[in-house]
C-alpha positions in Angstrom: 0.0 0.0 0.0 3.0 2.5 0.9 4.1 2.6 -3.0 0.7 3.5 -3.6 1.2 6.8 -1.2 2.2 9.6 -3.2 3.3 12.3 -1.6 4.1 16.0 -3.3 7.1 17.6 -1.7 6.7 21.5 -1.3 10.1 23.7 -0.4 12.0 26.6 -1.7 15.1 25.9 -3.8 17.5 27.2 -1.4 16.4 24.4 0.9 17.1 21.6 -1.9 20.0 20.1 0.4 17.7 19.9 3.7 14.8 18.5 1.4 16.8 15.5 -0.4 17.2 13.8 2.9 13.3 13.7 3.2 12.8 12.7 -0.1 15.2 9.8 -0.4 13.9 9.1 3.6 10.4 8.6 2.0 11.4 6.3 -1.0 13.6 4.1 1.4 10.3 3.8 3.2 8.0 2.5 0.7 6.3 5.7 -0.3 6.1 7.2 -3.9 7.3 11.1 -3.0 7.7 13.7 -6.1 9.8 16.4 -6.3 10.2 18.7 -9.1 14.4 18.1 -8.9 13.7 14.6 -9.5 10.2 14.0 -11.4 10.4 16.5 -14.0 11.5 14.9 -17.3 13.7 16.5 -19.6 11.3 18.4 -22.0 8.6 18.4 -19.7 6.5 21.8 -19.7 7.3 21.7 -15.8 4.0 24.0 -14.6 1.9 21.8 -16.2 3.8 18.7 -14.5 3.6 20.5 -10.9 0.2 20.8 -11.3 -0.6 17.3 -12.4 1.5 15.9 -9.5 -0.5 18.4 -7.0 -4.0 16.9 -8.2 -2.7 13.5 -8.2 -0.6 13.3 -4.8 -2.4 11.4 -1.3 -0.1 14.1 0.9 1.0 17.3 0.2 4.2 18.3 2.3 5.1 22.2 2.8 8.7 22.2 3.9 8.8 25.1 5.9 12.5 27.6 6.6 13.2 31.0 6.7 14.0 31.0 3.2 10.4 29.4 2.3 7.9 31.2 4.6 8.7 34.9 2.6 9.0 33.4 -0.8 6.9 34.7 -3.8 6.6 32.9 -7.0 5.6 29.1 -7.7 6.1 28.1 -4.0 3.1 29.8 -3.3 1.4 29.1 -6.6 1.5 25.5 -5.7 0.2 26.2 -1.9 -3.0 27.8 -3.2 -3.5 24.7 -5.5 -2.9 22.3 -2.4 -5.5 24.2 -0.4 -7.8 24.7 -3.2 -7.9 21.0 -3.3 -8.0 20.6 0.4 -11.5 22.5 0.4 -13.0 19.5 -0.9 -12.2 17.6 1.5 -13.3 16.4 4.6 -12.4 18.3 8.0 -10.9 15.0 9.3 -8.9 14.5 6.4 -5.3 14.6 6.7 -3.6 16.2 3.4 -1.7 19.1 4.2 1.6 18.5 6.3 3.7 21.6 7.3 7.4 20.4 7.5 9.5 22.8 9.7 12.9 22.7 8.6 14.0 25.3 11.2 12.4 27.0 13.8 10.1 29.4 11.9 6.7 31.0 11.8 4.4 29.6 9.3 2.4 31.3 6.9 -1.1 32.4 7.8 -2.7 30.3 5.4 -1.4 27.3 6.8 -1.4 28.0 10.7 -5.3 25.7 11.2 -2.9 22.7 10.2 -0.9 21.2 12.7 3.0 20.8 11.6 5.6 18.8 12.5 9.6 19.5 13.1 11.6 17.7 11.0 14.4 19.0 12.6 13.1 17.2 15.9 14.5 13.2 17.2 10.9 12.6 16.6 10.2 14.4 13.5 10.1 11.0 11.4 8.2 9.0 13.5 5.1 11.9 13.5 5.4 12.2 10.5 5.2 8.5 9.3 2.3 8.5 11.9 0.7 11.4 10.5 0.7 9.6 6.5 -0.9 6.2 7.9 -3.1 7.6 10.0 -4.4 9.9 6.7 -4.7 7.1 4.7 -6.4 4.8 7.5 -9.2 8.2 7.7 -9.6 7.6 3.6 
């Protein structure tokens, strides 16, 4: 079932480094995570394969830094898409994951979901939690 998971990876560039360990944490695991570094093919119209990945992804992870939280540009174009698609869902549903990186604020668009600190011993382990338990609500 965990190969069946995908799960769309949010960040800002300047946190590809912090991010791979996630990703590559999620594929040793089972999972199916997509990440534009990785999943874009070469001549690929890469908006139009964000946005398919968005509409087609179980979990949608915002990884969450200082260099994120300010950010303008497709970071938050694909935010609004994740919460657009959040709207029709269920208020029990688990789809949305803020990732902290770092200890940072949030946006205010995402501060009714509850996070989790990567950067924490137990960051994982909630976060695993977190993914099953969502799929277990579906």
């Amino acid at each position: 079932m965990k190969s069946e998971v995908k799960i769309f990876i949010n960040y800002a560039h300047d946190d590809q480094a912090r991010v791979a360990p996630l990703y590559q944490k999620l594929r040793r695991e089972g999972f199916k995570p997509w990440m534009d570094k990785h999943d874009i093919l070469p001549g690929e119209k890469w908006e139009l394969a964000i946005k398919r990945a968005i509409r087609d992804c179980d979990f949608f992870l915002i990884c969450l830094s200082k260099n994120s939280v300010n950010k303008r540009g497709v970071l938050q174009k694909e935010i609004r898409i994740a919460l657009d698609i959040c709207q029709g869902m269920i208020d029990n549903d688990i789809y949305i994951i803020p990732v902290r990186l770092e200890e940072c604020d949030a946006p205010e668009s995402l501060q009714d979901f509850q996070g989790v600190d990567w950067f924490e011993k137990d960051g994982w382990t909630k976060l695993k939690n977190a993914i099953q338990v969502g799929m277990d609500r579906r």
